[in-house]
N, C-alpha and C positions, 0 to 999 in steps of 0.2 A: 677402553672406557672404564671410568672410576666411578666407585656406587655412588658418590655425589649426584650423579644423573640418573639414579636408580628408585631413590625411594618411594614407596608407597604409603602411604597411610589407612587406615581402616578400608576402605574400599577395596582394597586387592585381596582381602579375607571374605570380602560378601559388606553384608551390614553390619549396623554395629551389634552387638551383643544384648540379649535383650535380658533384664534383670528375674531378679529368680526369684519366690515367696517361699519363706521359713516355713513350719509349724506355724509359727505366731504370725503368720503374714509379714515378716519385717523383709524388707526390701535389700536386697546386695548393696554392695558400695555400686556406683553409676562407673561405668566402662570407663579407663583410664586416657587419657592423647598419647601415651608414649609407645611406640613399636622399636622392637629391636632387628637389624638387619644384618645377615650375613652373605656377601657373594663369593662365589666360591668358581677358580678355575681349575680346571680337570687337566691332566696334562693332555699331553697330545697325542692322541690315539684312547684315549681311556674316557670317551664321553660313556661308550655304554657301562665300564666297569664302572664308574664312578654314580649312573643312576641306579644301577643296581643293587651299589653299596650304600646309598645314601635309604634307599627305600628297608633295608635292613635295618640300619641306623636311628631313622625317624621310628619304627615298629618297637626297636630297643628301647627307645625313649621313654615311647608313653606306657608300656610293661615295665619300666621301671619306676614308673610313677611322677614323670613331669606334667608340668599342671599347665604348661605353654603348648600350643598349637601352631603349629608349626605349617605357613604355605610358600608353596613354591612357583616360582616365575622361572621364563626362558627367552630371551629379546629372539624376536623373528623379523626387525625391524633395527638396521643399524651399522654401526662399524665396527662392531667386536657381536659376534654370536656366539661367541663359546662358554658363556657365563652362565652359572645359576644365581639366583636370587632366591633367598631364602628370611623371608619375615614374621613375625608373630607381636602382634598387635592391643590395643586396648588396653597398656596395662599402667600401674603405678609405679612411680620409681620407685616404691616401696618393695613390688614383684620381680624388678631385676633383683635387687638382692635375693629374695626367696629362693629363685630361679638358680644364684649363682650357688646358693648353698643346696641344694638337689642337687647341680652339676658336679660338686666338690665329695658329698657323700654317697652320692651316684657308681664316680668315677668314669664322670661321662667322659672327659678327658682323654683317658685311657682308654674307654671303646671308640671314639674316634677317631684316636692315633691308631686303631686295629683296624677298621672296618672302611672310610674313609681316605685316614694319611696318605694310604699307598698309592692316591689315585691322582691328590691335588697337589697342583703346581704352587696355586696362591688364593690367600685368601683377604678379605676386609671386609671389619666391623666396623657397623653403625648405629644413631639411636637418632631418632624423629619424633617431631613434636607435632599433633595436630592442632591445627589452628579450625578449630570447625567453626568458629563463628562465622569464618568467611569459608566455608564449603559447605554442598549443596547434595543431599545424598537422596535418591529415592530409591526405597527398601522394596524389596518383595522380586527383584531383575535377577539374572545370573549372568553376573559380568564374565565374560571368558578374554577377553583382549583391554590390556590396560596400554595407554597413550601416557609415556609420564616425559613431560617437559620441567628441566632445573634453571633456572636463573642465579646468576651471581648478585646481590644486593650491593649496590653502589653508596660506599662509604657517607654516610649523614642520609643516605636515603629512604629509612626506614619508615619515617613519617611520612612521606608523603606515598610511599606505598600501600600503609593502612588507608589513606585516605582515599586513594584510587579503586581498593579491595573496599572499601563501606558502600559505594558508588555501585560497583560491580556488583555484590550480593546484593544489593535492594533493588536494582532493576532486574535481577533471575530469580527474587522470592517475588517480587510485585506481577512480574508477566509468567508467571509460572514457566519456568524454562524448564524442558522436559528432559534434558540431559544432566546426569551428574556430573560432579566434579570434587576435588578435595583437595585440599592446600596443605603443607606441613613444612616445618623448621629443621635443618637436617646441623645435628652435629656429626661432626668427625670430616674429617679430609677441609676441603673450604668452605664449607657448610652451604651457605643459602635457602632457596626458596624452591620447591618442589608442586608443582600442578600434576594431578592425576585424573585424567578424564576415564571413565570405562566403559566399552561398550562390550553389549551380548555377540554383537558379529560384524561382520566386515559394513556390513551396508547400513547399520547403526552410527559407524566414521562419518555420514554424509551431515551436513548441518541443518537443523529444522530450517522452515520458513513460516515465522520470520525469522532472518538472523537476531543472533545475539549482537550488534550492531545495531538494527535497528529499533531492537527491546529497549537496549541501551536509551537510543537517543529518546524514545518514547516516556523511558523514567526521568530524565534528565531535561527533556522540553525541545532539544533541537540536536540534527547531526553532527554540528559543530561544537555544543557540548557532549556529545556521547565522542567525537575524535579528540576532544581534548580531555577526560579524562583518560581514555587509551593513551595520548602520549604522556601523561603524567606519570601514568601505570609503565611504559617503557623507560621512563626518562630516570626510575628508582633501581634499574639494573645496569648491570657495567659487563661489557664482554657479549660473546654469541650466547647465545643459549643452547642448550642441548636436547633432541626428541630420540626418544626412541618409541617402538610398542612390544610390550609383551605380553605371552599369554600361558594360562594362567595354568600349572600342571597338577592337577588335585592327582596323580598316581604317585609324584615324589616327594607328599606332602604328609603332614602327621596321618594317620590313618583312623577312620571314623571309627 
């Protein structure tokens, strides 16, 4: 499995980051859409070396002064389980830079080829964009299991997939849909379109009643337009899609 089918957006960190008051009361910059992703395979036979080392690694991090937080995923739900996912979220592209210059006068580099190298097989980077206008997040849950579904966007598609996603959020803000969700833009590998549903536990996967189906048709006036926006909303993708679920490792994660 290739992290194209992997990414998260803010939701797989908790919520979004909530702003901070100066002396003067002046207000932080507002949480950024961009997250950076790395997934990481361990070779074979080296899963426990490799959390071991990672959990020393992330420790090194933040005692060296990186200003990213770093969370960790694990698929328990799929056709490749031997993968970590490792994200850190909310930021400007202004902060990768930052980021990359603490890694360069760090020498994080070099404690990674120490502490890490010896354990992984392969590695790939990425970087995601949230589209929160069309995602749906309610604060104050502790999501432990993320459901993330990728779609390929079918060439000239793109338009009428905003249009299906306008549709789609204003019948789950209008009937208050009790579940979250988060959309995001993935570069690197074939990029596309990334759905993140999170729930607290297994039996949170079941769907409310009403469905979201029937929300649909209720904001939209009839069943026959809530199914034809849905195939509009399929008819912008090209290829299977991909599911998996994972959850969510706060021990191999930057440390509080």
């Amino acid at each position: 499995m290739s992290f194209k089918r992997i990414c998260v957006i803010a939701c797989a960190a908790g919520a979004i980051l909530a702003v901070a008051a100066g002396a003067a009361e002046e207000k932080k910059a507002a949480p950024g859409k961009i997250a950076e992703l790395w997934v990481f395979w361990p070779k074979e036979g080296h899963a426990a070396q490799f959390e071991a080392a990672a959990k020393t690694h992330l420790a090194w991090r933040k005692q060296s002064g990186e200003t990213y937080t770093w969370t960790a995923f694990q698929p328990i739900v799929g056709e490749d389980l031997t993968h970590y996912v490792y994200r850190s979220g909310e930021h400007q592209w202004a902060d990768l830079d930052a980021n990359a210059a603490w890694e360069t006068k760090a020498g994080a580099q070099q404690q990674y080829e120490k502490d890490l190298g010896p354990h992984v097989a392969r590695v790939e980077h990425y970087f995601a964009e949230s589209d929160l206008d069309h995602s749906l997040w309610h604060e104050g849950k502790q999501y432990r299991y993320m459901q993330v579904e990728n779609y390929q966007i079918r060439p000239g598609g793109y338009a009428k997939l905003i249009d299906s996603l306008n549709k789609i959020q204003k019948a789950a803000v209008d009937g208050k849909w009790p579940n979250s969700y988060a959309i995001s833009f993935m570069t690197g590998g074939t990029g596309g379109m990334t759905v993140v549903f999170p729930y607290e536990n297994y039996t949170a996967m079941q769907e409310p009643d009403p469905s979201f189906m029937k929300l649909l048709a209720t904001s939209l006036g009839s069943e026959d337009a809530a199914k034809a926006a849905m195939q509009q909303l399929n008819e912008s993708f090209s290829g299977a899609s991909h599911t998996t679920i994972y959850v969510v490792r706060p021990d191999l994660s930057t440390p509080k």
